[in-house]
ZAMARGU-4260 file (C-alpha; in steps of 0.2 Angstrom, whole numbers, plus 5000, padded with zeros to 4 digits):
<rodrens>
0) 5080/5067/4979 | 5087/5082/4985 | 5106/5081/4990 | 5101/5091/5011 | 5089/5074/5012
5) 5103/5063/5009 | 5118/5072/5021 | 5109/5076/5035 | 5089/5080/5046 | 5075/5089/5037
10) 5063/5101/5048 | 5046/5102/5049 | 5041/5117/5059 | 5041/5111/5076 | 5048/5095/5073
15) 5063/5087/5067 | 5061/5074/5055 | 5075/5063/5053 | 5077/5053/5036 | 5089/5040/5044
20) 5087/5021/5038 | 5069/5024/5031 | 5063/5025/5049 | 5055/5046/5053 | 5060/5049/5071
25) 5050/5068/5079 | 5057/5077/5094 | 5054/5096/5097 | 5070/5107/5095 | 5064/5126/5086
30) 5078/5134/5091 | 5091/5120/5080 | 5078/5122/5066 | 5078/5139/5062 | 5097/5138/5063
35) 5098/5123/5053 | 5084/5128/5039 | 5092/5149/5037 | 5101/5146/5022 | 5091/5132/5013
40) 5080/5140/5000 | 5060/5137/5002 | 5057/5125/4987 | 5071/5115/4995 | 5061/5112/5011
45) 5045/5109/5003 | 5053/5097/4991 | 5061/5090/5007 | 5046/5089/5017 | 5037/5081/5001
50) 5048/5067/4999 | 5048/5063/5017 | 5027/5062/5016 | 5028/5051/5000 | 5039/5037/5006
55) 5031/5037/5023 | 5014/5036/5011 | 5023/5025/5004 | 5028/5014/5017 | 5011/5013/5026
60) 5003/5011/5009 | 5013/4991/5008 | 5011/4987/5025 | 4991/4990/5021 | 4989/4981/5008
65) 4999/4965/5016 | 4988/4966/5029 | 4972/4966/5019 | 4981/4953/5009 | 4983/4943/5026
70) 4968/4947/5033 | 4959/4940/5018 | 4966/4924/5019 | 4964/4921/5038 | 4945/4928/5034
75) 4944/4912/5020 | 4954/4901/5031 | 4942/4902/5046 | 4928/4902/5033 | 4934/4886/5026
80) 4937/4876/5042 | 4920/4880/5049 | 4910/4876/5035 | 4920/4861/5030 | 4929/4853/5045
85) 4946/4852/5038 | 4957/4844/5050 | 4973/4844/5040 | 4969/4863/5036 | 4967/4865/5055
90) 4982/4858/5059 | 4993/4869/5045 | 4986/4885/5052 | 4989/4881/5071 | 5006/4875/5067
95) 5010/4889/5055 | 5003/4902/5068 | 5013/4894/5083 | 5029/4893/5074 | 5027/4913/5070
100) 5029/4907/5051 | 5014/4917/5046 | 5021/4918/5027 | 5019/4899/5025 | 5000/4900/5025
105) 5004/4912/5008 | 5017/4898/5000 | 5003/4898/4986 | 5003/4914/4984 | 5013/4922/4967
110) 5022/4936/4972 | 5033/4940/4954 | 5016/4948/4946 | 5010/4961/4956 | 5014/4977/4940
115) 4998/4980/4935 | 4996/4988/4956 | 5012/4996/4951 | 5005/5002/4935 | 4990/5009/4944
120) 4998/5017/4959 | 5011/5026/4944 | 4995/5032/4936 | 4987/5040/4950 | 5004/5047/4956
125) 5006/5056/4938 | 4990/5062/4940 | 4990/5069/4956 | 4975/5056/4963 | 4974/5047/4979
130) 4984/5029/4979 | 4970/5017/4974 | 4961/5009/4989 | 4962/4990/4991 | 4947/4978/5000
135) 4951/4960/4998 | 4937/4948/5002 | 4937/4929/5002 | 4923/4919/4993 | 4922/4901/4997
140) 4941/4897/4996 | 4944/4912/4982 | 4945/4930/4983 | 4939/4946/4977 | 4946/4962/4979
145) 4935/4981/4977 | 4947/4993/4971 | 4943/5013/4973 | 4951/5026/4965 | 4946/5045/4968
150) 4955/5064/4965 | 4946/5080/4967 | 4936/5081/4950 | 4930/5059/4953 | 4929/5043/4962
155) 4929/5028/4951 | 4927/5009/4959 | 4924/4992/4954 | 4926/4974/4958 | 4938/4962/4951
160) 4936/4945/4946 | 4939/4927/4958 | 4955/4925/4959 | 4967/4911/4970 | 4975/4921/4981
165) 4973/4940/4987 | 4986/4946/4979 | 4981/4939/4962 | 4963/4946/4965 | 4972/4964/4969
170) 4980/4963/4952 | 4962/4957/4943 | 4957/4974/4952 | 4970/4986/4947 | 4970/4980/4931
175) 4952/4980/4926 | 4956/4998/4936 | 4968/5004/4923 | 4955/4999/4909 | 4941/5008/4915
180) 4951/5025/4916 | 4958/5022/4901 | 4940/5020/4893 | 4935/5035/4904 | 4949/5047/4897
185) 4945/5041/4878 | 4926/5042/4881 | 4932/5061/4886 | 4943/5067/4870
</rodrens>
């Protein structure tokens, strides 16, 4: 990361960008930016400017997929107590919900394997492709997730396999993901 990030605001045109606590605060101040920014050499500011966009990409692209992740089960969930009339399950969702303990309706859920949408995510980033795109579904009581990858020159999508949870049917995803490219690239040397 370049060292100006670190010490103090970056600058985007109009706009000052500040870097603090992972949080990007804007206000409008041209005349402190062209001061500020006179003696910081161009590929500086765009490396700047990157970096900001990335982790802000970054940050967005987690809270999406937690959602998703969440989404899908409450979609299962509601699926599961119409159809079936589980009482107990009723009960656990109403109490999870009221207590604001959201995360318990996960407690099944694995979280220490999620590398192969680390391994998918590093792979597009090398290549200069979009980060892949994640739909979870449920599927009486197990979920599915499509998974899209796409740069200038292709798009490639699939669907993973059932999996327990959504974050296991993400991984199924990214990793059948990561073999088709694989296949794709060999198929092309």
């Amino acid at each position: 990361m370049v060292d100006s990030l670190k010490s103090k605001d970056t600058q985007c045109q109009y706009e000052k960008v500040s870097a603090n606590n992972d949080d990007v605060k804007i206000s409008y101040d041209q005349n402190k930016y062209n001061l500020e920014m006179k003696n910081v050499p161009d590929h500086e500011v765009l490396q700047n400017a990157l970096e900001l966009l990335q982790r802000k990409r970054h940050d967005l692209y987690s809270q999406i997929c937690s959602m998703e992740d969440m989404l899908a089960l409450y979609e299962d969930l509601i699926e599961r107590i119409r159809e079936g009339g589980d009482v107990g399950l009723a009960h656990k969702c109403t109490q999870s919900i009221l207590s604001g303990n959201n995360n318990h309706l996960m407690m099944n859920t694995n979280f220490n394997f999620p590398w192969k949408c680390e391994d998918l995510e590093k792979m597009c980033l090398e290549n200069g492709w979009r980060l892949p795109r994640y739909f979870i579904y449920p599927s009486h009581g197990k979920f599915f997730s499509n998974v899209f990858v796409k740069s200038n020159d292709f798009e490639l999508s699939l669907k993973g396999s059932l999996e327990s949870s959504p974050i296991e049917a993400r991984v199924s995803a990214a990793a059948q993901m990561i073999t088709k490219i694989q296949n794709t690239c060999a198929k092309d040397t």
